[in-house]
C-alpha positions in Angstrom: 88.9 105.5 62.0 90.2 101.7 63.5 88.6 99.0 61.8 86.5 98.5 64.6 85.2 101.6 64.9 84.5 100.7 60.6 82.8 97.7 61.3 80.5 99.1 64.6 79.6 101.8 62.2 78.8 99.7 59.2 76.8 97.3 61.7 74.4 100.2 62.9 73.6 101.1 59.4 72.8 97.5 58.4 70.5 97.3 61.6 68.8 100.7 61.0 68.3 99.5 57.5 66.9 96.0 58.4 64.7 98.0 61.2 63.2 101.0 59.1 62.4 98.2 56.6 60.3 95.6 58.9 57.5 97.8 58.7 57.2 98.0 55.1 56.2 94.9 52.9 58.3 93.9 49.9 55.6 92.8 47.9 52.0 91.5 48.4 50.8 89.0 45.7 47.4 87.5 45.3 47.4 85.0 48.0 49.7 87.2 50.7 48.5 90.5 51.5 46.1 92.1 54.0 42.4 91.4 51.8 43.7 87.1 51.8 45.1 87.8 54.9 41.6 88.6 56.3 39.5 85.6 55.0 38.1 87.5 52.0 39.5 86.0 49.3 42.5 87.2 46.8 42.1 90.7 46.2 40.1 91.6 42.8 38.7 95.0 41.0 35.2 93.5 41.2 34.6 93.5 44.5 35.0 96.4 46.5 35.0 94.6 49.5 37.8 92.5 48.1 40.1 95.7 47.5 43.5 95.0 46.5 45.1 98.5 47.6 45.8 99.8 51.6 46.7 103.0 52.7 48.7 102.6 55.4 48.9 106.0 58.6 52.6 106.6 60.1 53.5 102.8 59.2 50.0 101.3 60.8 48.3 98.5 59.4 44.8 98.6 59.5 41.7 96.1 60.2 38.7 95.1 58.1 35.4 95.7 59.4 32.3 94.2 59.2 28.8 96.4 59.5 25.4 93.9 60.1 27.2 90.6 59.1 28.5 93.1 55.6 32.3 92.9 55.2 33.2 96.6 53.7 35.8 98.4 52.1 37.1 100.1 55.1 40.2 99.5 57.0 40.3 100.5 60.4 44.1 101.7 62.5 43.5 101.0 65.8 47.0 102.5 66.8 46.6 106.5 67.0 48.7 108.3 65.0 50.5 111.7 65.0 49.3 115.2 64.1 51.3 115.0 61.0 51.0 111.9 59.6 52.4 110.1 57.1 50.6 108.1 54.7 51.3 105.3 52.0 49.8 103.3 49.7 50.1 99.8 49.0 48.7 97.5 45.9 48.7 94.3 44.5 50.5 94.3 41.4 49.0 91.6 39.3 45.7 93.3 40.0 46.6 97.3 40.0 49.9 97.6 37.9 52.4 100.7 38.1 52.0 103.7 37.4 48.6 105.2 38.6 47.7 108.3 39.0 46.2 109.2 42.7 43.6 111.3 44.3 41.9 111.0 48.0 39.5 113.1 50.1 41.1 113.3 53.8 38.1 114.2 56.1 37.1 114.7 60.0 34.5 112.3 60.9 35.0 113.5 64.3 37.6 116.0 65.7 37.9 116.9 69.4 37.8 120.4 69.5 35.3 120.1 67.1 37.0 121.4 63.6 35.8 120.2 60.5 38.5 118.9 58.0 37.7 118.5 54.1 41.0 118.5 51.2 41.4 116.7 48.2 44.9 115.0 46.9 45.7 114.6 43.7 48.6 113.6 42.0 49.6 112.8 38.1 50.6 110.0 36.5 53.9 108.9 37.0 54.0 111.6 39.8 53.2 109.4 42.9 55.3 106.3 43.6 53.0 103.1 45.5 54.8 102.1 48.3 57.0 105.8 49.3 55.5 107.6 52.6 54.2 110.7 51.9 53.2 113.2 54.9 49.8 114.0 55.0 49.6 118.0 56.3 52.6 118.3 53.4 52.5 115.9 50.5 54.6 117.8 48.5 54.8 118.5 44.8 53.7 115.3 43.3 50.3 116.6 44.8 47.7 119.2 44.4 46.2 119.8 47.5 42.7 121.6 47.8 40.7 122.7 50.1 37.1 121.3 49.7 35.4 123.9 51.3 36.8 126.7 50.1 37.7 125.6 46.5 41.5 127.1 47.3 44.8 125.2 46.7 47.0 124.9 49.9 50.5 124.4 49.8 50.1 122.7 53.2 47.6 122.0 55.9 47.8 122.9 59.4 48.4 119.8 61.9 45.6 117.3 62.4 43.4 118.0 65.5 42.9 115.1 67.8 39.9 113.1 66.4 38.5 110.2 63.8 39.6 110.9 60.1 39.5 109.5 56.9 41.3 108.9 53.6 39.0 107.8 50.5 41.3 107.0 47.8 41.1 105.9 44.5 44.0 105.2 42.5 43.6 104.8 38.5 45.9 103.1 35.9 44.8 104.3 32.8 46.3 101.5 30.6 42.7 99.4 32.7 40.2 102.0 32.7 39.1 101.1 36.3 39.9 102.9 39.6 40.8 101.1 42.2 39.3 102.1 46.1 41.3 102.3 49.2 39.3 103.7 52.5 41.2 104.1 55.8 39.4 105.4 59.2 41.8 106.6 61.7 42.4 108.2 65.0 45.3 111.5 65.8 45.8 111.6 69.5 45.1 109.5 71.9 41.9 107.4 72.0 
């Protein structure tokens, strides 16, 4: 290889690396981070509508909403999102310290062709990492995945159907003693 053909080369890695990273934040402290961000105040484990953790869908920032003048603990993606999403959670680490343990309920709230969706996550301590994207339909092995209906564990699940979902989270550390919420509402397909 010529030594321009090095540096084009070394040039496309440090873009895709500067790109693929834009999306992600490097850290969110008390006063910058989506809850702050949103008038609410600094993020705290006392007030769920003041949650200091986010689950972001396929890279999407969410919204907070408010219900009859109420701010709650939901964040809204506006953006659809794929079949098989990805998902990943984000914290505050002065208030929810490394490592937690994780668990979730992903459920239909409304699906298109009318399918009903109910699994739970769970994952160890030490197991899931805050801040990596996991896919959604196949977590892998840092997770036990079961279905809620049925009471069975699944290796995988089958590809979203176009529709409203949601991820209830709760992540624990047990060095506090307190779980910490994280609720995200969004859309697969198009809206």
């Amino acid at each position: 290889m010529n030594k321009a053909s090095n540096l084009s080369v070394l040039a496309s890695a440090i873009l895709v690396m500067t790109v693929g990273c834009a999306e992600r934040p490097t850290s969110f402290t008390l006063t910058k981070n989506p809850t702050t961000e949103a008038g609410r105040g600094a993020p705290t484990l006392d007030d769920r509508t003041r949650p200091a953790a986010w689950i972001y869908v396929d890279g999407h920032k969410g919204k907070f909403v408010e219900q009859d003048g109420h701010p709650l603990l939901q964040w809204m993606i506006d953006t659809p999102v794929s079949a098989t999403p990805t998902f990943r959670v984000e914290v505050v680490e002065e208030v929810v310290p490394p490592p937690v343990a994780f668990k979730c309920v992903l459920q239909t709230r409304e699906a298109a062709d009318g399918s009903f969706v109910s699994y739970g996550l769970t994952s160890e301590m030490g197991l899931f990492q805050v801040g990596t994207d996991y896919t959604l339909t196949t977590p892998g092995e840092a997770f036990v995945v079961k279905d809620l209906a049925t009471g069975d564990v699944v290796a995988e699940l089958d590809p979203l159907a176009p529709g409203d979902y949601l991820i209830a989270a709760a992540l624990e550390n047990p060095g506090r003693g307190i779980e910490t919420p994280a609720v995200t509402f969004f859309t697969v397909g198009s809206k």
